[in-house]
MDAnalysis code that builds the backbone (N, CA, C; Angstrom):
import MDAnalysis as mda
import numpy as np

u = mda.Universe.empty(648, n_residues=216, atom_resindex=np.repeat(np.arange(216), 3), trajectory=True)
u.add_TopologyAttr("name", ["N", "CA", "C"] * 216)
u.add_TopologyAttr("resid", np.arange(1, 217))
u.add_TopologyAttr("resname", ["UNK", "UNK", "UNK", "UNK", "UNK", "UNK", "UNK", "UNK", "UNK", "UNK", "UNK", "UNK", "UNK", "UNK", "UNK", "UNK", "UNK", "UNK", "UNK", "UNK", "UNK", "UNK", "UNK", "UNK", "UNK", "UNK", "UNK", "UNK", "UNK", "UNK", "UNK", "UNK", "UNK", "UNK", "UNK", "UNK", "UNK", "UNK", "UNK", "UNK", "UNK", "UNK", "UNK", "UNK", "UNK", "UNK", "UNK", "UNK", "UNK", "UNK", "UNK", "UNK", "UNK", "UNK", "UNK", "UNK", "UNK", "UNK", "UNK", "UNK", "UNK", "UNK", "UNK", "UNK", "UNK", "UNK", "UNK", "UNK", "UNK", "UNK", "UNK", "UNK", "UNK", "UNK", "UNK", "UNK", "UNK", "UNK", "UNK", "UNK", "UNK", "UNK", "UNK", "UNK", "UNK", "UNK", "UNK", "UNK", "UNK", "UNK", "UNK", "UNK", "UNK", "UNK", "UNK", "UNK", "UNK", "UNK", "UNK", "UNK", "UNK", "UNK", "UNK", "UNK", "UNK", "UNK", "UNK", "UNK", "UNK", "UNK", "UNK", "UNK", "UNK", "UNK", "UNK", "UNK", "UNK", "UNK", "UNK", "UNK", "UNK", "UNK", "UNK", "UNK", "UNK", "UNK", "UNK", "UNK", "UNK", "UNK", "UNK", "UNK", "UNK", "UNK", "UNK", "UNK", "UNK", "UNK", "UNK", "UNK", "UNK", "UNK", "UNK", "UNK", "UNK", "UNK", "UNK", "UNK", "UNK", "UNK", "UNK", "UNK", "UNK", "UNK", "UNK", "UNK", "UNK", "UNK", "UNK", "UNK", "UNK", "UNK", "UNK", "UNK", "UNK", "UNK", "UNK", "UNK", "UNK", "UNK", "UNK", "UNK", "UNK", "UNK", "UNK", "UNK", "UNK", "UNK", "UNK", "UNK", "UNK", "UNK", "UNK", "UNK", "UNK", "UNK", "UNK", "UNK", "UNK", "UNK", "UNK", "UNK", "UNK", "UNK", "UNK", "UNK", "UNK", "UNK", "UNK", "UNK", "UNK", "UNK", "UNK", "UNK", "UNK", "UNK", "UNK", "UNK", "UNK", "UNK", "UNK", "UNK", "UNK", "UNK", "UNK", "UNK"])
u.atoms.positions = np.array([
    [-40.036, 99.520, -40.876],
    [-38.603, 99.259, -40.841],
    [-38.328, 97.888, -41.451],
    [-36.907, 97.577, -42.052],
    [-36.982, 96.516, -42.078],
    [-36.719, 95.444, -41.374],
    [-37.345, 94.123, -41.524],
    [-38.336, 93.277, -40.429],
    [-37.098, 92.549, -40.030],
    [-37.184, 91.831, -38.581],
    [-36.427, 90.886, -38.195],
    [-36.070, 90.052, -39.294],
    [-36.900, 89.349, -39.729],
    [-36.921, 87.957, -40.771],
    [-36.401, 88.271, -42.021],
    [-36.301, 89.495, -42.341],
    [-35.328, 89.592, -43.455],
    [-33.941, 90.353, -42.769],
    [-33.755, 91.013, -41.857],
    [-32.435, 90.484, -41.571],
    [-31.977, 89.378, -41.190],
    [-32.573, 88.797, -40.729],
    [-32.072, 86.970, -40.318],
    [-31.821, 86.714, -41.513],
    [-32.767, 86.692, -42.692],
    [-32.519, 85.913, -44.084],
    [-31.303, 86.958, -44.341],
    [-30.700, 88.034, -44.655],
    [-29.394, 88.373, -45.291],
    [-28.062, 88.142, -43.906],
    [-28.180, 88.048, -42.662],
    [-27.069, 87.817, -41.949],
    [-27.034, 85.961, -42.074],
    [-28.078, 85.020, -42.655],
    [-27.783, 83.920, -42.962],
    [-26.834, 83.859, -44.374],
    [-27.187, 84.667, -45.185],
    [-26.618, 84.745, -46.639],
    [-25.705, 85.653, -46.819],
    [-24.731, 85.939, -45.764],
    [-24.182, 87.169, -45.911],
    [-22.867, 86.029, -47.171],
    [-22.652, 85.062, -47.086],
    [-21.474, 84.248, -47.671],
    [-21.375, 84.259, -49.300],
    [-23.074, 84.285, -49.341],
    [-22.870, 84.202, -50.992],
    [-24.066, 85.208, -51.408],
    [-23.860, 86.510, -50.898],
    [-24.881, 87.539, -51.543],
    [-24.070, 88.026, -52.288],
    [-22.907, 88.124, -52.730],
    [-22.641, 88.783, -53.887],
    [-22.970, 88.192, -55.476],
    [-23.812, 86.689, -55.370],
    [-23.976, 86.236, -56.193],
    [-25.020, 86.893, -57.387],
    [-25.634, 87.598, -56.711],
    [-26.735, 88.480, -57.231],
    [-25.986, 89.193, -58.315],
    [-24.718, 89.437, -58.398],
    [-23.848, 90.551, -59.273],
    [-23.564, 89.481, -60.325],
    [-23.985, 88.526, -60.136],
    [-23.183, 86.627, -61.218],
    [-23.937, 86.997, -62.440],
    [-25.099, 87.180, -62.836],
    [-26.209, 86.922, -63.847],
    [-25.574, 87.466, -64.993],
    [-24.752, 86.673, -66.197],
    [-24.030, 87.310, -67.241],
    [-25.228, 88.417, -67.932],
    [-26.254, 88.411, -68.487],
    [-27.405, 89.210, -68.778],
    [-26.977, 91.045, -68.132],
    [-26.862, 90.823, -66.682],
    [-26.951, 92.224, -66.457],
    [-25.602, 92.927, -65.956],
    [-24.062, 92.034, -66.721],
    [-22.926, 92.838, -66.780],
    [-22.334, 94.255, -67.291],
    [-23.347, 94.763, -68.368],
    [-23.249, 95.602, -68.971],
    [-23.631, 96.770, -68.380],
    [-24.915, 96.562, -67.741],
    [-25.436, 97.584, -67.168],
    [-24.736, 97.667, -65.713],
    [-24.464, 97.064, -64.823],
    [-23.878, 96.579, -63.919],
    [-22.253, 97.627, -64.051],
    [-21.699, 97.467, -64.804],
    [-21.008, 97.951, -65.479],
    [-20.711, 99.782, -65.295],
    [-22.132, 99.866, -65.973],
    [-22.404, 101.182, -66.418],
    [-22.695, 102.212, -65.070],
    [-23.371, 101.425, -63.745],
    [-23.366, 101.821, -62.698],
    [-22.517, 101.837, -61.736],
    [-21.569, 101.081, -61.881],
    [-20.533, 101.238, -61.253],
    [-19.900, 102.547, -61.675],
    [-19.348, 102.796, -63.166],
    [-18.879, 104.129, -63.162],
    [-19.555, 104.975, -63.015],
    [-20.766, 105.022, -62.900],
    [-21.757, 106.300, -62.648],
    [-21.768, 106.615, -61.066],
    [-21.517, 105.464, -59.872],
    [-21.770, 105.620, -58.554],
    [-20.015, 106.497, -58.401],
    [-18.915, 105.828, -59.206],
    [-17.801, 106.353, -58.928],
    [-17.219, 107.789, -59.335],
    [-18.236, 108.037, -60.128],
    [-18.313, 109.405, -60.877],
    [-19.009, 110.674, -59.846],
    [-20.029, 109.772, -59.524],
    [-20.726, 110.928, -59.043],
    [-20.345, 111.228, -57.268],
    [-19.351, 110.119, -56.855],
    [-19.189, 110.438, -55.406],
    [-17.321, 110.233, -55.267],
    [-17.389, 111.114, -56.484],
    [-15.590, 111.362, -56.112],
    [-15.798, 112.866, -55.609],
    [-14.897, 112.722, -54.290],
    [-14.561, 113.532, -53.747],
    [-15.185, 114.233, -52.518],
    [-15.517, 112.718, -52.265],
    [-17.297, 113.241, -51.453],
    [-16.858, 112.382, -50.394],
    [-17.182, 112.949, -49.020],
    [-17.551, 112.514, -47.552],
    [-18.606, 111.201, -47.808],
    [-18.647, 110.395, -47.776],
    [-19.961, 109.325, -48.102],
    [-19.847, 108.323, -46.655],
    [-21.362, 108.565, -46.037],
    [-21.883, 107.388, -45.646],
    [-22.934, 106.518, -46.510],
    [-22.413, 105.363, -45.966],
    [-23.211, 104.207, -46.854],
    [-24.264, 103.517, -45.735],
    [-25.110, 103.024, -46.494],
    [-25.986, 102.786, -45.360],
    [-26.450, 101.123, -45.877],
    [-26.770, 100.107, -45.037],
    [-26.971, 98.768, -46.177],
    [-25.751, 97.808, -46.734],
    [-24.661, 98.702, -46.383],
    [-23.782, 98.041, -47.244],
    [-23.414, 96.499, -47.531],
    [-23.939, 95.667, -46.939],
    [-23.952, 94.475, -47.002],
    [-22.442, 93.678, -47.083],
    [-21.719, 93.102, -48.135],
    [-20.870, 93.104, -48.380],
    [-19.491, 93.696, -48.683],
    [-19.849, 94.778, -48.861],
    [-18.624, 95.843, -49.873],
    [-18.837, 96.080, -50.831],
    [-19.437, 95.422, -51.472],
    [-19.029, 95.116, -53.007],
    [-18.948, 96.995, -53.520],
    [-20.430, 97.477, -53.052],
    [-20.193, 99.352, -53.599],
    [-19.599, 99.892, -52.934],
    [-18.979, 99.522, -51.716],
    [-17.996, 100.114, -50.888],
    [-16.759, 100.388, -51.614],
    [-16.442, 99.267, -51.966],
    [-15.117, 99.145, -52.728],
    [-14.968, 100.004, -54.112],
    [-16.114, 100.331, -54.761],
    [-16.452, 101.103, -55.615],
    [-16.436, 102.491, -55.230],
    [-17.207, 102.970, -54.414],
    [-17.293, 104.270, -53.985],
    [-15.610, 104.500, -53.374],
    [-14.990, 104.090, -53.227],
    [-13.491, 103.927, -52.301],
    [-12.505, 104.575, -52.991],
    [-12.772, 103.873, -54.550],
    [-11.959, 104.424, -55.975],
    [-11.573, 105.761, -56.024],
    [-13.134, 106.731, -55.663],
    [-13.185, 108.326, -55.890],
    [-13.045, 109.009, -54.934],
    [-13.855, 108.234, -53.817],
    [-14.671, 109.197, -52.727],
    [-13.370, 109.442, -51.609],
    [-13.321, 110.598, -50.920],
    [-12.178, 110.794, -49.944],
    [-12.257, 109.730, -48.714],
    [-13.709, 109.585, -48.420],
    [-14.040, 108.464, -47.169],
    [-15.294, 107.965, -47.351],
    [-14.976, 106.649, -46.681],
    [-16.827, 106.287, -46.758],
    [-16.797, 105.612, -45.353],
    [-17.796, 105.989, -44.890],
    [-18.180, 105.159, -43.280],
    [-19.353, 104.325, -43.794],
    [-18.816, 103.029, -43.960],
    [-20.180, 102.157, -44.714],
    [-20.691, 101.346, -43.296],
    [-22.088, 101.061, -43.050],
    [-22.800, 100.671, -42.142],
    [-23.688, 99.379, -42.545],
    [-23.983, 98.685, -42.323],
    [-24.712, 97.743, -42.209],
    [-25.501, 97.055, -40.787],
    [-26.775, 96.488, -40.509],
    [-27.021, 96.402, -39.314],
    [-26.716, 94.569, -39.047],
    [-26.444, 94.023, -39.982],
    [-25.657, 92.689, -39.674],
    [-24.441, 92.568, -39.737],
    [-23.814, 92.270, -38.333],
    [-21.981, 92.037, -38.093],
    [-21.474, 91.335, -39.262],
    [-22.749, 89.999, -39.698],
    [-22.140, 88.909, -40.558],
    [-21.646, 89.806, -41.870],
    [-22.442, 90.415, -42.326],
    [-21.923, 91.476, -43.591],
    [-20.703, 92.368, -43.313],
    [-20.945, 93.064, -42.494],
    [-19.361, 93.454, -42.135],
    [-18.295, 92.625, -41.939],
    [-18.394, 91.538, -41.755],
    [-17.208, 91.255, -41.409],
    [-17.233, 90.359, -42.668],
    [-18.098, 90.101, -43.904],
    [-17.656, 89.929, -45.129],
    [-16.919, 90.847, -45.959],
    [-17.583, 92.240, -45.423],
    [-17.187, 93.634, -45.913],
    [-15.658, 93.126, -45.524],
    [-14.986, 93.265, -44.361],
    [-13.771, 93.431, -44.250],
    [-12.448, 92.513, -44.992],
    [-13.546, 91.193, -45.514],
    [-11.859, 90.526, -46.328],
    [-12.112, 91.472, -47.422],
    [-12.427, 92.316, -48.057],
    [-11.932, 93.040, -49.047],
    [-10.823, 93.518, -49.003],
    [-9.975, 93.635, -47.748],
    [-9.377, 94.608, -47.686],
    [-9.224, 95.772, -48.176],
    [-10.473, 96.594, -47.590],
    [-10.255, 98.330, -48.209],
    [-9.330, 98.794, -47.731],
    [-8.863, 100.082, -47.935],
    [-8.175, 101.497, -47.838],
    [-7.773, 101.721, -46.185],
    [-7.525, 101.046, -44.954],
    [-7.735, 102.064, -43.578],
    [-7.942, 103.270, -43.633],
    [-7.223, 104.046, -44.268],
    [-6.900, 105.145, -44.127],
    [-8.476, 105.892, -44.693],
    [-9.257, 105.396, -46.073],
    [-10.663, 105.882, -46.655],
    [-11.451, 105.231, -46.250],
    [-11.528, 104.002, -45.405],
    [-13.085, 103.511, -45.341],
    [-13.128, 103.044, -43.725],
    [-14.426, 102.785, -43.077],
    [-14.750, 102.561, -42.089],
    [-15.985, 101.541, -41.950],
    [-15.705, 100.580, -41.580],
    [-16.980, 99.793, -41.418],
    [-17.666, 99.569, -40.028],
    [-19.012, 99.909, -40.090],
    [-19.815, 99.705, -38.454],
    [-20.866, 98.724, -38.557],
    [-21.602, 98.552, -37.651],
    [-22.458, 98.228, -37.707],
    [-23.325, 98.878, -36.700],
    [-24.264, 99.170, -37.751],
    [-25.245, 99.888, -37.479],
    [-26.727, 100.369, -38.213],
    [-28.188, 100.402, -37.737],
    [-29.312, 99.892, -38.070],
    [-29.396, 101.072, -38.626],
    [-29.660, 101.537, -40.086],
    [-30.149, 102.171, -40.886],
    [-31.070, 103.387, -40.867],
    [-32.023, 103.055, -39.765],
    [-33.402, 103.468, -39.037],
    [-32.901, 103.699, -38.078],
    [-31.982, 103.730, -37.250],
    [-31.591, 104.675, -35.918],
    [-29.907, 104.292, -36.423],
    [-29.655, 105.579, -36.766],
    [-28.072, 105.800, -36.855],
    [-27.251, 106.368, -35.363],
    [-26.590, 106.021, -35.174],
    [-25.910, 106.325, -34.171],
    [-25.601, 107.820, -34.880],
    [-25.134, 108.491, -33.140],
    [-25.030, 109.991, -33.221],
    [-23.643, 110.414, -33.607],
    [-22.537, 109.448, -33.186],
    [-20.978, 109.530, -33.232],
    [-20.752, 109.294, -34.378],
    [-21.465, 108.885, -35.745],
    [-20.785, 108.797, -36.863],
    [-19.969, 110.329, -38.152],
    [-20.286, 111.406, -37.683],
    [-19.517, 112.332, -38.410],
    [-20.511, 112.929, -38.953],
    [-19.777, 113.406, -39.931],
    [-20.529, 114.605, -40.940],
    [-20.084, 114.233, -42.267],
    [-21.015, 114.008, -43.507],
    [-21.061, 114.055, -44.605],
    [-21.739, 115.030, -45.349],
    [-20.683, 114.678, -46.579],
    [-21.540, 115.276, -47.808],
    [-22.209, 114.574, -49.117],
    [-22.365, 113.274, -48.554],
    [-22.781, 112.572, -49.502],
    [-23.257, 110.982, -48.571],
    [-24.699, 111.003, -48.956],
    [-25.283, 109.301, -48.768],
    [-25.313, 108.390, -49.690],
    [-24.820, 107.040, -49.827],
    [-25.027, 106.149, -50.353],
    [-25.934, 104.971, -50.361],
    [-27.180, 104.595, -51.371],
    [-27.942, 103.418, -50.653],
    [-27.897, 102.383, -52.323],
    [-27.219, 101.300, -51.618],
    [-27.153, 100.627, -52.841],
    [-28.359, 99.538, -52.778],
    [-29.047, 99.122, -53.494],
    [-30.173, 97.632, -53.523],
    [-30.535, 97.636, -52.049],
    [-31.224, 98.841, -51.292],
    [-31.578, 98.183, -50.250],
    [-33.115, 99.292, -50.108],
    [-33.286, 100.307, -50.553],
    [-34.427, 101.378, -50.891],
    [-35.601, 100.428, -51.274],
    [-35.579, 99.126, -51.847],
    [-36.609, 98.589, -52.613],
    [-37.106, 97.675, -51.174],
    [-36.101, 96.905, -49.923],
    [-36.360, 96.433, -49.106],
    [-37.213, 97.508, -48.405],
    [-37.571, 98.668, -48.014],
    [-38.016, 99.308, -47.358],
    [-39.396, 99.646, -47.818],
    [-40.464, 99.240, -46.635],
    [-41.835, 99.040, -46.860],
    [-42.114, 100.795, -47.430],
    [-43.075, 100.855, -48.253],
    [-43.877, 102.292, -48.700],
    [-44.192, 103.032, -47.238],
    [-44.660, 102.495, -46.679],
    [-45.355, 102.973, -45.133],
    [-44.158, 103.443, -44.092],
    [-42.846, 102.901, -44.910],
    [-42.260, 103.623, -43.853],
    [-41.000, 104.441, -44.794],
    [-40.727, 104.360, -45.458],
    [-39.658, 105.070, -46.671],
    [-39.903, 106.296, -45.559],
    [-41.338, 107.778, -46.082],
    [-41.335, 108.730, -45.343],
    [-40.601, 109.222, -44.067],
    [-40.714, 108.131, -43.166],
    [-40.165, 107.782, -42.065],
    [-38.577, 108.309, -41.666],
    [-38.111, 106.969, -42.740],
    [-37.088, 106.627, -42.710],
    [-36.234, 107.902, -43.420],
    [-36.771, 108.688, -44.309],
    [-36.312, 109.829, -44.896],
    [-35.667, 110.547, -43.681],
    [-37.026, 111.060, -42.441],
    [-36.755, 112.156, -42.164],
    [-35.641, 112.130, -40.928],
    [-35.708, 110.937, -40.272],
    [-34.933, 110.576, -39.623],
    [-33.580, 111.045, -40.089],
    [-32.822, 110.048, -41.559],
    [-31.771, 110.668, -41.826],
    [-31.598, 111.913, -42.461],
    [-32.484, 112.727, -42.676],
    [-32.376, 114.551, -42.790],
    [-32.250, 115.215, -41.394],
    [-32.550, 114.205, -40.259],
    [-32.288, 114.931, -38.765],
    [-31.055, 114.273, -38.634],
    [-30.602, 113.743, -38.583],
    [-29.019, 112.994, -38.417],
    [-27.894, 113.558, -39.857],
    [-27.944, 113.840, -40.817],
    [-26.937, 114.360, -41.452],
    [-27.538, 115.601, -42.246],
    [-28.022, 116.237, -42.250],
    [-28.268, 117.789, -42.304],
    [-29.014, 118.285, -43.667],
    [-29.580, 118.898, -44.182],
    [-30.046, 119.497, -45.305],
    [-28.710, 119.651, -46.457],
    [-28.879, 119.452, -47.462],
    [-27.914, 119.766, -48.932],
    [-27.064, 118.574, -49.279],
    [-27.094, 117.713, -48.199],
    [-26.463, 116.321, -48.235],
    [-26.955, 116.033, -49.489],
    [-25.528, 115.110, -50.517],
    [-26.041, 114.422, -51.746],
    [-26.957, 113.123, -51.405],
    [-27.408, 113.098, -51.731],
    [-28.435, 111.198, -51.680],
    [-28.553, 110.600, -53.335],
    [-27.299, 109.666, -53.059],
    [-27.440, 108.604, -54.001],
    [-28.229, 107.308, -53.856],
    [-29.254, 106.617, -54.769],
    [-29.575, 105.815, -54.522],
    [-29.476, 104.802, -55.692],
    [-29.234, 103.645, -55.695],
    [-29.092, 102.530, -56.963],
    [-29.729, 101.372, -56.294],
    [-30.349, 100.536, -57.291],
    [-31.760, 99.659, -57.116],
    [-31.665, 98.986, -58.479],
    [-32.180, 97.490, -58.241],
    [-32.635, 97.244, -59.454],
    [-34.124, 96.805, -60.170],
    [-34.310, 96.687, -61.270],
    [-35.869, 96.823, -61.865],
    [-36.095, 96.043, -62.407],
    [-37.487, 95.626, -62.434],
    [-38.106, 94.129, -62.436],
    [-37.798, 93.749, -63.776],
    [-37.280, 92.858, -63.849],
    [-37.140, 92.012, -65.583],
    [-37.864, 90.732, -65.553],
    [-38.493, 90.580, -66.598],
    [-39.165, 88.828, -66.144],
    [-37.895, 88.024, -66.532],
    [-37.945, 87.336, -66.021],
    [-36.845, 85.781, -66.252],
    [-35.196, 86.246, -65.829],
    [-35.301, 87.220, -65.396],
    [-34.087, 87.707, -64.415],
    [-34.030, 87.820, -63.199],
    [-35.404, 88.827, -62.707],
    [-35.592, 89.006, -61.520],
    [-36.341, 87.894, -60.886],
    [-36.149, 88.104, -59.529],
    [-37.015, 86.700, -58.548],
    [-38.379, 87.149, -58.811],
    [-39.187, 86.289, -58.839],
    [-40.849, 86.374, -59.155],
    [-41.581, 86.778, -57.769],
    [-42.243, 87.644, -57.568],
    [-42.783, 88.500, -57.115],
    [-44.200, 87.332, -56.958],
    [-43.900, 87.307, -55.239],
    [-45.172, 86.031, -54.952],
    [-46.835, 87.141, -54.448],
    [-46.347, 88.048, -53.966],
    [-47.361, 88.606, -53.471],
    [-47.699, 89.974, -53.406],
    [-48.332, 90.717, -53.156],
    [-48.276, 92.195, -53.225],
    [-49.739, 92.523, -51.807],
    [-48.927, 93.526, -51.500],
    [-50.274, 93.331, -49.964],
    [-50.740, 95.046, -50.812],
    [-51.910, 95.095, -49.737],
    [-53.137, 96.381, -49.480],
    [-52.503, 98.010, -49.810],
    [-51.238, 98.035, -49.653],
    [-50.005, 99.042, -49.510],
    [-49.746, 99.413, -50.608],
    [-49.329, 98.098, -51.635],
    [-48.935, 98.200, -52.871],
    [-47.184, 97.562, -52.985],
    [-46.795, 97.065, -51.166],
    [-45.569, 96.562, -51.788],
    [-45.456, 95.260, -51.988],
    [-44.534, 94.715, -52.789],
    [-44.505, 93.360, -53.498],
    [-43.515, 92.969, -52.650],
    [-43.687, 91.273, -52.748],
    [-42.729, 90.478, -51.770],
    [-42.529, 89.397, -52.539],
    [-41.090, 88.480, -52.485],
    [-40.719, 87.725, -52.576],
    [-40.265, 86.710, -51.647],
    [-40.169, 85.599, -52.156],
    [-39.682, 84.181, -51.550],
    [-37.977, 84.155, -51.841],
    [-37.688, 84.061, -50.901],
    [-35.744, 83.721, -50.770],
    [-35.782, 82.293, -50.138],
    [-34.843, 81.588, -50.328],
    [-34.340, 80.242, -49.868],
    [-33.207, 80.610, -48.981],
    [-32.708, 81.038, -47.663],
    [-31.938, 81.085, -47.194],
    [-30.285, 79.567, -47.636],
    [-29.213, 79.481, -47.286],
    [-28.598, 78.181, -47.549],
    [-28.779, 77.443, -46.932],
    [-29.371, 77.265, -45.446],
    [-29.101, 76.341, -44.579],
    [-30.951, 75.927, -45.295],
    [-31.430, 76.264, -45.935],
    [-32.566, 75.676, -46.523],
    [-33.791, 76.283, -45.945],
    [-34.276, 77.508, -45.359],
    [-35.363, 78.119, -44.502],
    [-35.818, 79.315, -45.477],
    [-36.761, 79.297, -45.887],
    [-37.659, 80.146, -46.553],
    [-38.217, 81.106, -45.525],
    [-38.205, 82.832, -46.508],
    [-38.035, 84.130, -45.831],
    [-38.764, 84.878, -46.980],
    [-40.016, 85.378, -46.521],
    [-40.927, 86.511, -47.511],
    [-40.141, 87.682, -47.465],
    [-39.645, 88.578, -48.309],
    [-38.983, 89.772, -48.291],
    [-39.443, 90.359, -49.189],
    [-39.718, 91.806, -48.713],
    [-40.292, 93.220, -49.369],
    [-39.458, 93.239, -50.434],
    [-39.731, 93.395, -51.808],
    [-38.864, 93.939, -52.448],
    [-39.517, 94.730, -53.611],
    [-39.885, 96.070, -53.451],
    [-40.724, 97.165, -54.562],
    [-39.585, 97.138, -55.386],
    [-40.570, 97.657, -56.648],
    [-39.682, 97.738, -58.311],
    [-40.585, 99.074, -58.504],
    [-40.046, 100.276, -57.929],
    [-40.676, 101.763, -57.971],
    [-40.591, 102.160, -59.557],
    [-41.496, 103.277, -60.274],
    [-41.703, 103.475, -61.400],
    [-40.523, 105.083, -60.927],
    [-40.200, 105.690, -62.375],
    [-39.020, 106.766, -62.194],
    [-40.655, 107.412, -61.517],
    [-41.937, 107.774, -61.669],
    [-42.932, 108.714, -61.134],
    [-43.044, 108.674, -59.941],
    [-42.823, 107.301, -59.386],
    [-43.400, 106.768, -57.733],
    [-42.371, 106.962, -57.523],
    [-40.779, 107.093, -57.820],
    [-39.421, 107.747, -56.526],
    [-39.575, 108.854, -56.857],
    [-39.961, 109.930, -57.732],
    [-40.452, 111.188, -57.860],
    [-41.296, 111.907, -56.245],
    [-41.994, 111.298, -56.358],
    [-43.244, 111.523, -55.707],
    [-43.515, 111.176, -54.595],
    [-42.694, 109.923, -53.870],
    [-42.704, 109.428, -52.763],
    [-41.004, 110.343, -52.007],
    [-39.807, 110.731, -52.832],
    [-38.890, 111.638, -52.059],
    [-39.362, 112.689, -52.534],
    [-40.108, 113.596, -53.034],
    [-40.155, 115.310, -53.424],
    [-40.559, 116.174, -52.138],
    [-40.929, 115.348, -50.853],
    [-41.121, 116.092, -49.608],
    [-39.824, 116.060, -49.141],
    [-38.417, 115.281, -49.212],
    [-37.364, 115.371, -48.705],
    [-36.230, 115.629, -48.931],
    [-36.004, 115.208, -50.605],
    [-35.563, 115.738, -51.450],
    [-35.356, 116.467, -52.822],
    [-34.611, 117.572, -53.372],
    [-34.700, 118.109, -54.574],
    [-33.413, 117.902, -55.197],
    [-34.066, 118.205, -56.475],
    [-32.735, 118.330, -58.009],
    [-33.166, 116.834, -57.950],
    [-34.148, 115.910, -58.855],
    [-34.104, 114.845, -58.345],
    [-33.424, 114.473, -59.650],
    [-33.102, 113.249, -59.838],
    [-32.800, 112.970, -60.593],
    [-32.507, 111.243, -61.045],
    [-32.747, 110.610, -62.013],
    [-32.858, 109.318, -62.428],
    [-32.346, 108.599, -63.695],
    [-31.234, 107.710, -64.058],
    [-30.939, 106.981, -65.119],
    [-31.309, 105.830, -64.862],
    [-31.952, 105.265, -65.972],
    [-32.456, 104.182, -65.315],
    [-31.849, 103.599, -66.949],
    [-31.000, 102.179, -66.548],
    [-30.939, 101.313, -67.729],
    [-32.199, 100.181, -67.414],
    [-32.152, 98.409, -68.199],
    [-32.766, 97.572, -68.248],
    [-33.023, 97.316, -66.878],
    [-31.935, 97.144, -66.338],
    [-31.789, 96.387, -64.690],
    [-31.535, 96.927, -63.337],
    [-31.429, 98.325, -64.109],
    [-30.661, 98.894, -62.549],
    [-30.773, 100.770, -62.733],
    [-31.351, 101.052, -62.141],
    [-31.601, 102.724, -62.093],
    [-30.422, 103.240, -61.115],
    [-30.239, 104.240, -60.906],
    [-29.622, 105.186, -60.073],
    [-30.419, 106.841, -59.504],
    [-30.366, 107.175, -59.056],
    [-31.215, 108.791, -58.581],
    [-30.581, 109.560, -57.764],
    [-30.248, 110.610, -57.958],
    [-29.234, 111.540, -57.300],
    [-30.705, 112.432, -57.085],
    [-29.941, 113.266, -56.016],
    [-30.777, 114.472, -55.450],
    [-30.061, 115.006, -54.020],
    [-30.568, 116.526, -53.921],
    [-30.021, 117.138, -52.408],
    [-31.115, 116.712, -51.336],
    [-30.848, 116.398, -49.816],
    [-31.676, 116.745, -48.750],
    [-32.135, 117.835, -48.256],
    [-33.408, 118.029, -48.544],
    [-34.011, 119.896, -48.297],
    [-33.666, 119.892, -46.563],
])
């Protein structure tokens, strides 16, 4: 699951994580995924899971009839909320990713934006089947992530026995935080969801992939 210490490090940074979207280099593509997440979940029931800020909340909001976006740090939600979304289309909770509460509804569509790469190899499986027992078989599963660039992406300090890679974050108040962060090949998200999900599917530009597929 993911670890105490990297939620501490993003409910410390909940103020300026949208900075990650700043890097003029990856506007284009950035860009290109935004209309692809808004394309592909118009008209769709969507829980979001991760949502951190809003920022794809507010995106998915454009198309989608509703989104119940979740996050398991308050501090992010309640960044989520100066957006002022929609009342009427969106819902923000808080709530841990890895045990979803039972009262959240019924969808037809999941959302996971930049947060699939935080999740250790050893437990992805896991974490699959859980949410195929909580929102049902045929569910859409969107996922968007981004991919290692040298001199863009944060440098990758370590890689353990597993095969996942970790990085060094500087929290603001100045406290350094190791965080999981895999850069999966289109073969290894193939191969690591084909027990949970089908129709898989993958665009991947320079910086940022996307992967649609149903929950068997």
């Amino acid at each position: 699951m993911i670890t105490e210490r990297s939620a501490e490090y993003y409910a410390k940074s909940a103020s300026s994580h949208d900075r990650i979207y700043d890097k003029a280099e990856r506007q284009e593509d950035l860009a290109l995924m935004r209309d692809l997440v808004a394309d592909t979940l118009r008209g769709h029931v969507v829980l979001e899971l991760a949502c951190g800020t809003g920022y794809w909340t507010r995106v998915i909001a454009e198309t989608a009839d509703s989104v119940v976006a979740t996050d398991i740090n308050p501090e992010m939600i309640e960044m989520a909320k100066l957006r002022a979304m929609p009342a009427d289309k969106v819902q923000l909770r808080v709530a841990d990713a890895f045990d979803l509460p039972a009262d959240l509804g019924s969808f037809t569509a999941i959302f996971i934006g930049f947060w699939w790469s935080h999740v250790r190899r050893d437990e992805q499986e896991r974490f699959l089947a859980q949410l195929r027992s909580k929102v049902g078989k045929d569910v859409l599963l969107v996922l968007v992530d981004d991919a290692y660039v040298e001199g863009s992406s944060d440098t990758v300090a370590r890689t353990d026995l597993e095969g996942n890679t970790y990085q060094i974050r500087t929290a603001p108040d100045g406290e350094r935080y190791e965080i999981p962060k895999n850069y999966p090949s289109d073969s290894a998200l193939r191969k690591k969801l084909a027990g949970a999900v089908r129709e898989i599917k993958i665009v991947r530009g320079e910086y940022y992939w996307m992967l649609t597929g149903r929950l068997k």
